[in-house]
C-alpha positions as CSV (number, residue, x, y, z in Angstrom):
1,X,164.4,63.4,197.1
2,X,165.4,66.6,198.4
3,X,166.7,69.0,196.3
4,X,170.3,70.2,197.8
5,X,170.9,67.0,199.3
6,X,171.3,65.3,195.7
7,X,173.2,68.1,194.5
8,X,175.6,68.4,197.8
9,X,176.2,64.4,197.1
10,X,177.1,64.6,193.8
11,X,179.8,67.1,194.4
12,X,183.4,66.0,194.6
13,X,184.4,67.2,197.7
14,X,181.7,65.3,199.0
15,X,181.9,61.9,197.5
16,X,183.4,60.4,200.4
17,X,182.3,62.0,203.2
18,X,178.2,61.5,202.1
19,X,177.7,58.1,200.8
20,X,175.0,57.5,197.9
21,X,173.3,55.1,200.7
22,X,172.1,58.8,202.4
23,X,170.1,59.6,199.9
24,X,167.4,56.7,200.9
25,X,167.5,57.7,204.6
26,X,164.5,59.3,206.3
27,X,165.4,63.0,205.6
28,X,165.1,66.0,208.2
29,X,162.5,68.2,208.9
30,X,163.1,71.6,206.7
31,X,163.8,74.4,208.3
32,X,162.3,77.8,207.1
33,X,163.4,81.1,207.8
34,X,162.0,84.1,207.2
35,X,162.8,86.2,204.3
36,X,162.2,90.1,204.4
37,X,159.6,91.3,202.1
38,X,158.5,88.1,201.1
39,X,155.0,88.8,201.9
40,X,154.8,91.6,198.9
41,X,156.0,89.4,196.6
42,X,153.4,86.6,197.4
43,X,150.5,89.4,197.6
44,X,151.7,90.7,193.4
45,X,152.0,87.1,192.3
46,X,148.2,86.4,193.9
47,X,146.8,89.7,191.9
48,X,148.4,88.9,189.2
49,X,147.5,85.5,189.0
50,X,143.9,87.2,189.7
51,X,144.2,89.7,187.0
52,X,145.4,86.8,184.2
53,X,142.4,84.7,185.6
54,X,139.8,87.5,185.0
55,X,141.4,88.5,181.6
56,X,140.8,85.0,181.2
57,X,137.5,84.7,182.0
58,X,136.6,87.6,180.3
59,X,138.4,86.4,176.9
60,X,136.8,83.1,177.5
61,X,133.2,83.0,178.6
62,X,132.3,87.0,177.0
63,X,128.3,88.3,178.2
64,X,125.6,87.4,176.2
65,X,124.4,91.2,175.9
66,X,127.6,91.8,174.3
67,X,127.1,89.3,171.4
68,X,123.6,90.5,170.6
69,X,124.2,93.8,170.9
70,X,127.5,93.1,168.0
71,X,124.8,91.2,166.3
72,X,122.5,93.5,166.1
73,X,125.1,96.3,164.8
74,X,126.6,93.8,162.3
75,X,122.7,93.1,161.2
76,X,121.6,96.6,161.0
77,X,124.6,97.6,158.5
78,X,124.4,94.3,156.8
79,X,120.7,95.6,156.2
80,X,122.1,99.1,155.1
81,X,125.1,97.8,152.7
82,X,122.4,95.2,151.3
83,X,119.7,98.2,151.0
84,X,122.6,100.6,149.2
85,X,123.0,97.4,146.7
86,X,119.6,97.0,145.9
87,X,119.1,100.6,145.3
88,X,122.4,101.1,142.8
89,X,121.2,98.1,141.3
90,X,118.1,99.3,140.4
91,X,119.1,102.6,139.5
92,X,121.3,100.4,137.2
93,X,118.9,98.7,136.0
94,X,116.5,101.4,135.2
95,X,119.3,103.2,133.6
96,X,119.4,100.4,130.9
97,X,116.2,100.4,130.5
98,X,115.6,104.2,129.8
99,X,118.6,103.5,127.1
100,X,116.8,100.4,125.7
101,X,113.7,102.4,125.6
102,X,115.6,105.6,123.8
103,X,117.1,103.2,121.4
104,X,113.6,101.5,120.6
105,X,112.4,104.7,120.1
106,X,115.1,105.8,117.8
107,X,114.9,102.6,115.6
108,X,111.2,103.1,115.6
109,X,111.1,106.7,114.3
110,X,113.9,106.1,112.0
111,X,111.3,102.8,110.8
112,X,108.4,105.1,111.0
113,X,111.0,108.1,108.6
114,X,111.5,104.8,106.6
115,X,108.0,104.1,106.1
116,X,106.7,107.4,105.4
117,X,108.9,108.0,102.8
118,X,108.5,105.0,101.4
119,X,104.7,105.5,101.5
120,X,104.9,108.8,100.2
121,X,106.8,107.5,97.5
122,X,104.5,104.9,96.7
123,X,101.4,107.2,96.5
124,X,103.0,109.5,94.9
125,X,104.2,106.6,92.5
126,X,100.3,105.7,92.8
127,X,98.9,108.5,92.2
128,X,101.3,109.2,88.8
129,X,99.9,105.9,87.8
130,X,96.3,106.0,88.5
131,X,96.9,109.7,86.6
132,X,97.9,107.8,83.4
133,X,95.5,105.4,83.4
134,X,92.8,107.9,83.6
135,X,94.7,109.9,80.9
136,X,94.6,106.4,79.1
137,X,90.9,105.7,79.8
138,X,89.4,108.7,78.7
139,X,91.6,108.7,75.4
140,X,90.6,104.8,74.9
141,X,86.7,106.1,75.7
142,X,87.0,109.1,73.3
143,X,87.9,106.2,70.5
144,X,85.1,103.9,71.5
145,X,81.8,103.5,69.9
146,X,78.5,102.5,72.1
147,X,76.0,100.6,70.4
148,X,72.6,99.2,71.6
149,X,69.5,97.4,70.7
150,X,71.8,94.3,68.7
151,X,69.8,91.3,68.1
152,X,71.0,88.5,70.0
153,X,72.0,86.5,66.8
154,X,74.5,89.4,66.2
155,X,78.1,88.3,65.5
156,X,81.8,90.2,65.6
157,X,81.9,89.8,61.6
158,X,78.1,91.5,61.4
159,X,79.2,94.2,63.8
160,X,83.3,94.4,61.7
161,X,81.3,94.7,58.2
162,X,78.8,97.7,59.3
163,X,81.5,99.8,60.9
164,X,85.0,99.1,59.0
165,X,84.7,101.0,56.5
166,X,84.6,104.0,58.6
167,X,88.3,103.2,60.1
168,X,90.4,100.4,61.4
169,X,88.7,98.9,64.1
170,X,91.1,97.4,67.3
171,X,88.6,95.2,69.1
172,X,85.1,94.7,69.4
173,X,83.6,93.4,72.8
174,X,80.0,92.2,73.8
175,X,77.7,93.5,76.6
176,X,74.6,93.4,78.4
177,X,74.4,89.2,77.8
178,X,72.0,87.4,80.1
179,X,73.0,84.0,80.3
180,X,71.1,81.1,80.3
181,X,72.8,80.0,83.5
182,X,73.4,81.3,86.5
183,X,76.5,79.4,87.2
184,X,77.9,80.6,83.8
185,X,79.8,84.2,83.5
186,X,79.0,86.5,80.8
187,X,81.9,86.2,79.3
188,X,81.6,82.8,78.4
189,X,78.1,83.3,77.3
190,X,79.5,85.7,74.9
191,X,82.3,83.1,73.5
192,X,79.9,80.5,73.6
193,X,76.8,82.1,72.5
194,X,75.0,80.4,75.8
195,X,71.9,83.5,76.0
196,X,68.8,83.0,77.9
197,X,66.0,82.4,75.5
198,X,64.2,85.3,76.8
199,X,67.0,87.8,76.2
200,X,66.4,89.3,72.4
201,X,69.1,91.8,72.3
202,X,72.8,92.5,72.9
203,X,75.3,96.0,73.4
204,X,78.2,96.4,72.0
205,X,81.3,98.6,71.9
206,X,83.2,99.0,69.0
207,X,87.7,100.7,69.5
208,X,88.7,102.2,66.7
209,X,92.2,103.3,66.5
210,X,92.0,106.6,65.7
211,X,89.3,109.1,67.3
212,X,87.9,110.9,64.2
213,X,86.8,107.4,63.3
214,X,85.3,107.2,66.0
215,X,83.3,110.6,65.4
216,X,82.9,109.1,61.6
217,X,81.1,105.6,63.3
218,X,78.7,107.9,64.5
219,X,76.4,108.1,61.6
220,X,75.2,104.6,61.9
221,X,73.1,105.7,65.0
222,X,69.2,104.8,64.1
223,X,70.2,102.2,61.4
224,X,68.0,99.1,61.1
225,X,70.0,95.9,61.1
226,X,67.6,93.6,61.5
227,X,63.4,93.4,60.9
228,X,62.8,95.6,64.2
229,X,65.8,96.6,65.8
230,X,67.2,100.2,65.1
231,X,70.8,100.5,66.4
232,X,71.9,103.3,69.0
233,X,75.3,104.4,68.3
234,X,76.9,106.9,70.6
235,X,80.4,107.4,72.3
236,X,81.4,106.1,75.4
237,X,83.3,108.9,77.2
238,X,81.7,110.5,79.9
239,X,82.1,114.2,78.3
240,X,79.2,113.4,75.5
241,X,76.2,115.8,76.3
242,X,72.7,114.7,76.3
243,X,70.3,117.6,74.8
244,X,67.3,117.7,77.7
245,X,65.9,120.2,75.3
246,X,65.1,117.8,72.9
247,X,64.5,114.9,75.5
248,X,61.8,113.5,76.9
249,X,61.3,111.1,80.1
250,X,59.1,108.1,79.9
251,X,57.4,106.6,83.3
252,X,55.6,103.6,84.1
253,X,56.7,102.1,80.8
254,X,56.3,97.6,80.8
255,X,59.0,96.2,82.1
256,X,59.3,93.5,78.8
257,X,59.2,96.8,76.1
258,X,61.5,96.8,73.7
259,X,62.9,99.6,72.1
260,X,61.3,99.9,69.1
261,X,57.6,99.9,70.6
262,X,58.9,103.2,72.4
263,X,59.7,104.5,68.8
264,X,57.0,103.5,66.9
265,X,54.5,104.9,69.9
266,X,56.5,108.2,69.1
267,X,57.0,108.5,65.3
268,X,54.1,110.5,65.0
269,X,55.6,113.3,67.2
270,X,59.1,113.5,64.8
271,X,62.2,111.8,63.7
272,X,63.8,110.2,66.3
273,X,67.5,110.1,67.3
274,X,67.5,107.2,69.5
275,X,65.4,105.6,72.4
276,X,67.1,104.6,75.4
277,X,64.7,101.8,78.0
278,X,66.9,101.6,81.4
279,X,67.4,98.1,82.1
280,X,68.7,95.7,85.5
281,X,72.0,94.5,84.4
282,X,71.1,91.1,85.4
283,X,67.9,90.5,83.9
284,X,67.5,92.5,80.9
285,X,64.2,93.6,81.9
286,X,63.5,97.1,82.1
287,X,63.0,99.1,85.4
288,X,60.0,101.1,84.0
289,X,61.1,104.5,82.6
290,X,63.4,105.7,79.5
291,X,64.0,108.7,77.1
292,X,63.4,109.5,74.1
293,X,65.7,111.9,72.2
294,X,64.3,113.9,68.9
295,X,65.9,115.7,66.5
296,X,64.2,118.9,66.8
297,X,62.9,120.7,70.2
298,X,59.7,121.0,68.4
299,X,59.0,117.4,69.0
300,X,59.4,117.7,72.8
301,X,55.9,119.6,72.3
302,X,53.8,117.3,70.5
303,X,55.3,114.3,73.0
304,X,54.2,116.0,76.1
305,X,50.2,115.5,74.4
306,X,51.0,111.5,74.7
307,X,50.8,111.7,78.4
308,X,48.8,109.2,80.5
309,X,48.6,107.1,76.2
310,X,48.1,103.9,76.6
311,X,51.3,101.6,75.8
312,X,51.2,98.0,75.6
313,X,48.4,98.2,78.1
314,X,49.8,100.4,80.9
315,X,48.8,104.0,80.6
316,X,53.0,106.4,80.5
317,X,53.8,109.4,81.9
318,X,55.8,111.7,79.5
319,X,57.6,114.8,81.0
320,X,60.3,117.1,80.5
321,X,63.5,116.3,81.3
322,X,64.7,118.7,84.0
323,X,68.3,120.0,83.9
324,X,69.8,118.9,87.3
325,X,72.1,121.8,87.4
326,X,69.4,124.3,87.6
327,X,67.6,122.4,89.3
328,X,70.6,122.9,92.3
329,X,71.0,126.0,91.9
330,X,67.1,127.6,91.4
331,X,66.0,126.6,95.3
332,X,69.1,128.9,96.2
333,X,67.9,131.5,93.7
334,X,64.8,131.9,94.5
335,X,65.5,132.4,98.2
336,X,64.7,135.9,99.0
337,X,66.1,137.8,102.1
338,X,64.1,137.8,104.8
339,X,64.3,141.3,105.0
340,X,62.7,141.7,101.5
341,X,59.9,138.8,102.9
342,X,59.1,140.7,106.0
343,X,58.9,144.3,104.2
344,X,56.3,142.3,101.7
345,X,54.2,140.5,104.5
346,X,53.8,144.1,106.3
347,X,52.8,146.0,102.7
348,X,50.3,143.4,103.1
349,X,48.5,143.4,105.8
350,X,48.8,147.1,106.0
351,X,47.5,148.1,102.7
352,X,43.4,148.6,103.0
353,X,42.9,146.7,99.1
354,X,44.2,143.8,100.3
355,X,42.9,143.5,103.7
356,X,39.2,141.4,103.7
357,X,37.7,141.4,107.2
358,X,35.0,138.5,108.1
359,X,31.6,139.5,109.1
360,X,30.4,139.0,112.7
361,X,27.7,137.5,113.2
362,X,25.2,139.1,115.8
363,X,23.9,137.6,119.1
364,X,20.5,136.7,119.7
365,X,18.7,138.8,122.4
366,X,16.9,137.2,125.1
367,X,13.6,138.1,125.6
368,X,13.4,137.5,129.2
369,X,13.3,141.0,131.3
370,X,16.8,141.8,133.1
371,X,16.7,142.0,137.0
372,X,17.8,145.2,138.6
373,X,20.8,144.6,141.3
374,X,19.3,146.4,144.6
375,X,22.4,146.9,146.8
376,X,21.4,146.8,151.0
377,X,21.0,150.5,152.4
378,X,24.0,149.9,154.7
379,X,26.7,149.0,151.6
380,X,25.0,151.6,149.5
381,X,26.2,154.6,152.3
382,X,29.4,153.1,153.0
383,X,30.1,153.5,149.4
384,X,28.5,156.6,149.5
């Protein structure tokens, strides 16, 4: 179909004059005809067709160095953003730890503050306490009686009928038991009168309520309450002074003496006050040295002439008993200056009394005659 030819047809005008039957006829050649500036037209719709099919191209198929060159940028601030992140989250991060830190710290010291005062307030509670019970010791000592050298048969009423009737007594305890078995505490050997056979004598200590009764009880010291056993009585604080005056030390004494061989070795010298043998706790036997205690210093004197006696077949040492305070202080006394020392040393050895020389004693000759050294005539002129 041609286009004009179908339009012409349909027309009105033309209905009878062109037949439908045309339209399926062989149709003419067209004719063209030139059209002025035609050729313009044709030459904008090629470059525009041109330019839409490069635009095209370009939108379509894009360079490859284009896309790398965007994915490198993209990955080189993704890089940057993601380093930025990391960093504020660590300073983040570090933040709450220097506050978990600080807060630590602040609960510790306030635990520490806590502490302290609490310790403070517990020594100091402590200290109060132990203050009172040594108040309370030496009060309870200053009322309690020492006594030694009991028989082992000795019993609480024995002990309550020799020393009631100086005061109300509060208790009476046993010491110095050696019981007959190892496994056994002595304690029990006390309540159950368990003793080793060896052991023959017993301490006690006597609390009295009051202290002057104490002071009373005192009197008792040297009593015999059985055939060959003479009490000790003394009191048991620490602030009771032993006269070293009147004392004397005892060495390499038996270790299985008893007390009353030390007295009756030393009866002769004067009346005695008491005899004290120092003893292992465990044992009972003695270590080998005591004291003896007179009443008078004058004793002390006639003691010292039973030194190197023989005593139950061991020869004892007696000696005075040296004061230990002086004893510290004399080696600082009798330290002179050196200046003093030095000015003595040179009076000395400069004064002609004291000096003693030592005699020499002479060389033999020798008979032999002594050659005479002949020097050559050529040394003797050039010394010449």
């Amino acid at each position: 179909y041609v286009v004009g030819q179908v339009s012409g047809s349909l027309g009105a005008a033309a209905a009878p004059a062109a037949p439908l039957a045309r339209l399926f006829r062989a149709a003419a050649p067209p004719v063209l005809v030139a059209v002025p500036g035609g050729n313009k037209r044709k030459r904008a719709e090629e470059g525009e067709k041109a330019s839409e099919d490069q635009n095209l191209s370009v939108i379509q198929e894009p360079p490859v160095k284009a896309k790398k060159v965007r994915k490198k940028e993209r990955s080189k601030a993704e890089k940057k953003l993601s380093e930025r992140e990391n960093a504020l989250e660590q300073a983040d991060e570090e933040e709450d730890q220097k506050l978990f830190q600080n807060k630590v710290k602040q609960k510790k010291k306030a635990s520490q503050a806590i502490t302290k005062s609490v310790v403070n307030s517990a020594t100091g509670a402590t200290a109060k306490q132990r203050k009172r019970k040594r108040v309370a010791d030496e009060a309870a000592d200053r009322r309690t009686v020492f006594v030694g050298n009991l028989p082992v048969s000795c019993t609480v009423q024995v002990v309550k009928s020799l020393f009631k009737k100086y005061g109300q007594i509060q208790s009476i305890r046993f010491r110095s038991l050696i019981p007959a078995e190892d496994t056994v505490s002595k304690k029990v050997a006390a309540i159950k009168h368990k003793v080793h056979p060896n052991a023959k004598f017993v301490n006690a200590y006597v609390v009295f309520k009051e202290e002057c009764d104490a002071q009373k009880a005192l009197k008792e010291n040297g009593t015999e309450i059985a055939s060959g056993f003479h009490i000790r009585v003394d009191t048991a604080s620490k602030t009771s002074s032993h006269d070293n005056k009147r004392s004397v030390f005892l060495g390499n004494l038996p270790y299985d003496i008893q007390d009353d061989a030390v007295r009756e070795h030393f009866h002769v010298c004067g009346d005695i006050v008491g005899v004290r043998v120092v003893r292992d706790r465990r044992t009972g036997l003695g270590k080998g040295f005591g004291y003896v205690l007179f009443e008078n210093a004058d004793a002390v004197h006639l003691a010292l002439k039973l030194n190197n006696s023989v005593l139950m077949g061991r020869k004892i040492r007696v000696q005075r008993v040296a004061d230990q305070k002086k004893a510290q202080k004399s080696p600082d006394q009798s330290r002179a200056p050196k200046d003093r020392v030095d000015k003595k040393k040179k009076e000395k050895s400069c004064s002609n009394d004291s000096f003693v020389g030592e005699k020499a004693t002479p060389l033999k000759k020798s008979t032999k005659p002594k050659r005479l050294k002949t020097t050559p005539r050529n040394k003797a002129g050039k010394n010449k």
